[in-house]
N, C-alpha and C positions, 0 to 999 in steps of 0.2 A: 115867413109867408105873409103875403098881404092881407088884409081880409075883407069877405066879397062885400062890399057896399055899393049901392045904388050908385056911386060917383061912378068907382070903377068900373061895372059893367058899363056905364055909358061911356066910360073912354076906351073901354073895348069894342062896344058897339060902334064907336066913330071911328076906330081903326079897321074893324073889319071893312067899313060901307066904303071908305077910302081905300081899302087896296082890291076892292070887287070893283068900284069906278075907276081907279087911275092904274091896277096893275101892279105886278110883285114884278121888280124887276126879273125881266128872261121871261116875261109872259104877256101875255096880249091884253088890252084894259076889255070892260067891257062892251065898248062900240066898238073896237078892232073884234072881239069873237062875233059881233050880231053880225055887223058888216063883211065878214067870214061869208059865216052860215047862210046870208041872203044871196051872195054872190056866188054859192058855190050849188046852192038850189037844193038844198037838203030839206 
């Protein structure tokens, strides 16, 4: 097991913020879900 260090979480931290901006493939990034939900008048 690795162990939790300040580097790691921030290379966690920069994988998380990249697949919440560009998307997990088979899913919509984040301006494809805003541009959804404004289009769709929720």
């Amino acid at each position: 097991m690795t162990a939790l260090t300040e580097s790691n979480i921030g290379k966690v931290l920069d994988w998380a913020y990249s697949k919440a901006i560009y998307g997990i493939p088979g899913t919509d990034t984040a301006y494809e879900l805003a541009e959804s939900y404004l289009n769709d008048g929720l």
